[in-house]
C-alpha positions in Angstrom: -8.8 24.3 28.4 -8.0 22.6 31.6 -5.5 19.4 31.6 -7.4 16.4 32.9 -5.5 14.8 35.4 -5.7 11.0 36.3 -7.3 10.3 39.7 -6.6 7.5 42.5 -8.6 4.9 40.8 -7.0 5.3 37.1 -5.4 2.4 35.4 -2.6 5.0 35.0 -2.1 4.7 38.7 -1.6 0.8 39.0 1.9 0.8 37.9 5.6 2.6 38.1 4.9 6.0 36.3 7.8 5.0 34.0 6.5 1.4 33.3 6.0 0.5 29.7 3.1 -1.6 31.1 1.6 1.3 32.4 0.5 2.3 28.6 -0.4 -1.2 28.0 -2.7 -1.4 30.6 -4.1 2.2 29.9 -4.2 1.1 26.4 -6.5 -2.2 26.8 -8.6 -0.5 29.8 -9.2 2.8 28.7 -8.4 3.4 24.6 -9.5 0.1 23.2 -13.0 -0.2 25.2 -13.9 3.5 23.8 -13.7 2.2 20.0 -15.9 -1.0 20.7 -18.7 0.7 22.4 -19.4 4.7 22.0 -16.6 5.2 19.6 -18.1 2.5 17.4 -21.2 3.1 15.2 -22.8 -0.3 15.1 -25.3 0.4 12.8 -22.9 1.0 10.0 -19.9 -0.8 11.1 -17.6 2.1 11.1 -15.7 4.0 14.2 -16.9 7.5 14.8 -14.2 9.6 13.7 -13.8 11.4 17.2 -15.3 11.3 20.3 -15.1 13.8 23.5 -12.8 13.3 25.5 -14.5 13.6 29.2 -17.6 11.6 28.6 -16.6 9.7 25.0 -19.8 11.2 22.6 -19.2 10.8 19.3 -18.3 14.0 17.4 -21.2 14.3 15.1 -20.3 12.4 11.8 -19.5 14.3 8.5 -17.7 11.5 7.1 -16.2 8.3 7.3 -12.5 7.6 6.4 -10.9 4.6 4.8 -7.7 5.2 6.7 -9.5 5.5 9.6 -11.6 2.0 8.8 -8.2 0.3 8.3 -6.4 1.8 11.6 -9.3 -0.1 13.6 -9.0 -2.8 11.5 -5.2 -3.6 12.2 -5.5 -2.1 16.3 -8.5 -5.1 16.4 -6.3 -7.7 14.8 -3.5 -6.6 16.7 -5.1 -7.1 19.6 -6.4 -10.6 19.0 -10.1 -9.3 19.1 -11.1 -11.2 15.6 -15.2 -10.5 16.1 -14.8 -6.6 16.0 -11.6 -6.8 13.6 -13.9 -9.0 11.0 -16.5 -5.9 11.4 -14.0 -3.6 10.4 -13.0 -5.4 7.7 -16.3 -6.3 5.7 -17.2 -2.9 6.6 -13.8 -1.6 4.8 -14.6 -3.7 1.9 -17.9 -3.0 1.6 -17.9 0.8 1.9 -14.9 2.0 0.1 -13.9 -0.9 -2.7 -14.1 1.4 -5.4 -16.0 -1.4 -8.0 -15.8 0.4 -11.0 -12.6 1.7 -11.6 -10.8 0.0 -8.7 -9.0 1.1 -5.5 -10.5 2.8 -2.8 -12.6 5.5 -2.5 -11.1 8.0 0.3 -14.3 8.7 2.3 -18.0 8.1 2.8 -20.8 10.3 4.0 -22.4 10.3 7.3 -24.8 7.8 5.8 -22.3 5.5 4.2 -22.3 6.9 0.4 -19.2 7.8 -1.3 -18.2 11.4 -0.8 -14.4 12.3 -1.7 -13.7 9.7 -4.0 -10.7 10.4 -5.1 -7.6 7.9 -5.0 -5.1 9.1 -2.1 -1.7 6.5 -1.7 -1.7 7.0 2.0 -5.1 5.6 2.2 -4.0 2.3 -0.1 -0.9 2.0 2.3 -3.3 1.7 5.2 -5.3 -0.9 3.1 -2.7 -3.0 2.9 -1.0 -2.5 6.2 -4.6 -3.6 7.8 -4.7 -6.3 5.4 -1.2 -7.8 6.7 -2.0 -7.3 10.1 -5.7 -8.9 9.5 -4.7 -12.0 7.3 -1.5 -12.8 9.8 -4.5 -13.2 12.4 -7.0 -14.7 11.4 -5.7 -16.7 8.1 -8.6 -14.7 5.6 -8.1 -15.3 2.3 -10.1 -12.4 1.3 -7.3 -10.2 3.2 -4.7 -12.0 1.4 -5.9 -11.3 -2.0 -7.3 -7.8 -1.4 -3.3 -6.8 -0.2 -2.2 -8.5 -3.6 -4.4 -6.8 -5.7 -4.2 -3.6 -3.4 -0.3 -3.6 -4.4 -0.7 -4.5 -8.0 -3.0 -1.5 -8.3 -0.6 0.5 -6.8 2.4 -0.1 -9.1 0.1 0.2 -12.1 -1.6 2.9 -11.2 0.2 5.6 -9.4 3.4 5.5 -11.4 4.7 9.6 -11.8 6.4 8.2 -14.8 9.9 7.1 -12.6 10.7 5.4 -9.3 8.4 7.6 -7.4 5.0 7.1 -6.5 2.5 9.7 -7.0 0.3 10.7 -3.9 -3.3 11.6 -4.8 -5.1 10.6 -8.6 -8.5 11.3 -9.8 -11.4 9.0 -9.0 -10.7 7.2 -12.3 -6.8 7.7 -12.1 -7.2 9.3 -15.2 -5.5 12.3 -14.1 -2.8 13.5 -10.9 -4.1 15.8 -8.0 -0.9 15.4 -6.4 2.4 14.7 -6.9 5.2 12.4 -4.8 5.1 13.2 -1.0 7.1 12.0 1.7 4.8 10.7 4.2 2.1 8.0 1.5 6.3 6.7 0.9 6.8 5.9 4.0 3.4 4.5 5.2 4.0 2.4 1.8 7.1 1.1 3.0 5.2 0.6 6.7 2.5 -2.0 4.5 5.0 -3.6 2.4 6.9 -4.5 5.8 3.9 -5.8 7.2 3.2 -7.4 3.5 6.3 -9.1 3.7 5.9 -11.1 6.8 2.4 -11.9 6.5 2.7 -13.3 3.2 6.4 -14.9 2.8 6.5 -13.3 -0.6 9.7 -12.0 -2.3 7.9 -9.7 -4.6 7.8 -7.2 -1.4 11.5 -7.5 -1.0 11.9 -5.6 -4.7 9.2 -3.3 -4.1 10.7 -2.2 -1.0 14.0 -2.5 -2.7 12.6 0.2 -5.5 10.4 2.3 -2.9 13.8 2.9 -0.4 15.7 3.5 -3.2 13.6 6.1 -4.8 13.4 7.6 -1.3 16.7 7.9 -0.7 16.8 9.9 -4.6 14.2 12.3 -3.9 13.7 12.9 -0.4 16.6 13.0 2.0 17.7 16.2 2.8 22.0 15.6 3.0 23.5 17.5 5.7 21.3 16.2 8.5 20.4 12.8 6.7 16.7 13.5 7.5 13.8 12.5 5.0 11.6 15.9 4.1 8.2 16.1 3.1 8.5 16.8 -0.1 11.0 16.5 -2.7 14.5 18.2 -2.3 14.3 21.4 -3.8 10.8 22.0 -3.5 9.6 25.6 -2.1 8.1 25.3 1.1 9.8 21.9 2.3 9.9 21.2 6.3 11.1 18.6 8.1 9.5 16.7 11.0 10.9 15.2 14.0 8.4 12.6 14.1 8.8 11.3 10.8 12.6 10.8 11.4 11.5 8.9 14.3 9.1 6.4 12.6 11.7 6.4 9.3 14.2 5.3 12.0 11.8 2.7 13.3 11.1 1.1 10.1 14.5 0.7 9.1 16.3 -0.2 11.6 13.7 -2.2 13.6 13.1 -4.0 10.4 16.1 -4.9 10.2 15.2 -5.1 6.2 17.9 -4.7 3.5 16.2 -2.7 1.4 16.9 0.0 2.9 20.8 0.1 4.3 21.0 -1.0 0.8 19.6 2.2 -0.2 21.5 3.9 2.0 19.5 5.2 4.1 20.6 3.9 7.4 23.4 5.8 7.9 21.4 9.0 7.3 18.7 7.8 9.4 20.8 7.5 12.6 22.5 11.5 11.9 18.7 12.0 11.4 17.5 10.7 14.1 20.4 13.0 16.3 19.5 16.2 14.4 15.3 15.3 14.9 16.0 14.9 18.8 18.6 17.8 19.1 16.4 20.7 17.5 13.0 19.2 17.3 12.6 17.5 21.7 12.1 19.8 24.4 15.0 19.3 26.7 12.6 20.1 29.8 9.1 18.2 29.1 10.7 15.7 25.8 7.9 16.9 23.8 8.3 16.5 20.3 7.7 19.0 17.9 5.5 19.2 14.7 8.1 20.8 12.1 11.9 22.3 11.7 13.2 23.9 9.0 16.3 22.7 7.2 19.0 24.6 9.7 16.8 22.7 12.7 14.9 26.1 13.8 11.2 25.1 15.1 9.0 26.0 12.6 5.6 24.6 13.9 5.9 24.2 17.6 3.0 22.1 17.6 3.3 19.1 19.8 0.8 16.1 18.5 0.5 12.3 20.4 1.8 10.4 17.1 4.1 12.4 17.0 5.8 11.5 20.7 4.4 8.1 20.1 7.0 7.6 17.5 9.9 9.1 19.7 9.2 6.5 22.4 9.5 3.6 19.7 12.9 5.0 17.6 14.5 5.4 21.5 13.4 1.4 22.4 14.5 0.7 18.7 18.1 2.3 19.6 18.3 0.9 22.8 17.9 4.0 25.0 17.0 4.4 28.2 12.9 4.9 27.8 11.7 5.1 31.7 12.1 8.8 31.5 10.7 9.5 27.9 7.4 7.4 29.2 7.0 8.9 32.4 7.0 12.0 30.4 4.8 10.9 28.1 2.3 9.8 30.5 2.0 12.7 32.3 1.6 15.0 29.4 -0.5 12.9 26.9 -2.6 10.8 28.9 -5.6 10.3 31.4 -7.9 8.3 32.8 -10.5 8.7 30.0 -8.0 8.7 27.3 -5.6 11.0 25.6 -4.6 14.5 24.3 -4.2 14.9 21.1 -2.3 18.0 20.8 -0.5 20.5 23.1 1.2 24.0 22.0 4.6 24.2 22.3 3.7 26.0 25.9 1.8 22.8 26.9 -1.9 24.1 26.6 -4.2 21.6 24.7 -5.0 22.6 21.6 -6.8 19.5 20.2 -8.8 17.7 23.0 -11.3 15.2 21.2 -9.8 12.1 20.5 -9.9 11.0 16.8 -10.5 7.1 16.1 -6.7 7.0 13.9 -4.7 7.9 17.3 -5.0 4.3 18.3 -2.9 2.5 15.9 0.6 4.8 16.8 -0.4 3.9 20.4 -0.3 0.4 19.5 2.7 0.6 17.1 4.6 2.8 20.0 4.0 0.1 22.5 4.6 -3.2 20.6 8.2 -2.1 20.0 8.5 -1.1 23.9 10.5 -3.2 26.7 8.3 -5.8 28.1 8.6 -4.2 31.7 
């Protein structure tokens, strides 16, 4: 497939090429309009989980995802748009509260009816992280008490029996489909952040307290300091670049205790040294999808969140980011949107443009230099 370049008249033209409010601009004139007109199925209230990236038509619907719900949710809130963000949210409510058994279901059909209803921990991260973001705007109550209950359910429910949380339970939670991961953890930790501020309360201070702690257990991988996927000493384990990168972002740009408490933060910053060593390109700064545990590239696969969260970690450590963004823009965006995924060679490999990129645009930015 072709790259699409940017022509004269692109918003990606208006500024310095290395200009943090370059993306910005891209970002409010080109992604966010997609999402509330053809990326945006008004009849249900739900974004289209990928559209086309030349002339935005909505990949035709199979499903609809919670996650996905929730990542509109907090990009609308984020960006002050309340209307479409209070869509999105009686929409998220309305489709996947799970009723009976509690929790949320983790997709509907093309018509709106439950289809994979089992209970996934990423997807209640999100719920709550969209929550934070949603009630910090706009004051709802409703928001408020659905990220309280959202939490409660979590401790009661997905317990593995220890510290760790598991990652995927039956509809019911009667039974596990699939035990801790890495990357539910850390989206956890992501909502409980946002928890935290939105809602003043302490209890988030102990549940991050037990989450980073539990973490730090299970996951970190010692001689590099990096956070794997799955538990130390599991077959099969990887670790990714990107991960390090947003681990390194919630840490330190938190600045919370929980987690130098933990100590993680010390094997945070060696991770994020090994991740940019072995897992950047030195020539284009594309970020890999996976290393092994001696750094070899193991999935060469170079995906947007995944570069998204290198620009944030560098602003986070106070590096020099008008290279990195330059780079960035040249590879991974255009005047109708994004790619989603390049090979490690640089040819696309994923050009529709799914409705959760969004969010780690907006994350990536927020934490970027004003100018």
């Amino acid at each position: 497939m072709q790259d699409q370049q940017p022509n004269a008249s692109s918003p990606l033209q208006s500024l310095r090429p290395d200009s943090p409010a370059r993306l910005r601009e891209h970002y409010a004139n080109v992604v966010l309009p997609v999402w509330r007109g053809p990326g945006f199925n008004a009849t249900l209230g739900l974004a289209y989980e990928a559209v086309a990236p030349d002339d935005h038509a909505p990949q035709p619907p199979k499903r609809y995802r919670a996650m996905a719900c929730a990542r509109q949710l907090f990009v609308f809130s984020e960006a002050g748009d309340l209307t479409h963000a209070a869509t999105l949210f009686e929409s998220l409510r309305h489709y996947f509260q799970d009723k009976r058994n509690g929790g949320w279901f983790y997709s509907v059909d093309a018509s709106g009816a439950p289809l994979e209803r089992h209970k996934d921990l990423y997807t209640h991260a999100f719920v709550i992280f969209a929550c934070a973001a949603y009630a910090k705007r706009s004051g709802s109550a409703h928001a408020l008490a659905l990220l309280d209950e959202t939490s409660r359910l979590i401790e009661a429910r997905f317990s593995s029996g220890g510290d760790l949380l598991n990652a995927v339970l039956a509809e019911d939670f009667g039974a596990t489909l699939e035990t801790p991961l890495q990357n539910p953890l850390m989206h956890l930790a992501e909502a409980w952040l946002a928890a935290r501020e939105a809602t003043g309360e302490f209890a988030y201070d102990k549940r991050l307290a037990l989450l980073a702690r539990s973490v730090a257990d299970a996951f970190v991988h010692e001689p590099s300091g990096s956070i794997a996927e799955l538990p130390m000493g599991a077959p099969g384990n990887r670790l990714e670049p990107g991960h390090q990168f947003e681990w390194y972002f919630l840490a330190m740009g938190s600045g919370h205790a929980a987690f130098e408490a933990a100590g993680l933060n010390a094997g945070l910053a060696r991770a994020f040294d090994f991740a940019q060593r072995h897992g950047v390109d030195r020539e284009t700064g594309g970020v890999c999808a996976a290393l092994d545990e001696t750094g070899r590239v193991i999935d060469g696969t170079q995906r947007i969140w995944a570069q998204t969260e290198y620009l944030r970690a560098l602003a986070t450590r106070g590096d020099q980011v008008a290279q990195p963004i330059e780079r960035f823009a040249a590879r991974f965006l255009h005047e109708r949107g994004w790619v989603e995924c390049r090979s490690a060679q640089g040819e696309i490999t994923r050009a529709e443009m799914p409705s959760t990129t969004p969010y780690h645009l907006a994350t990536s930015y927020a934490a970027l230099p004003t100018r």
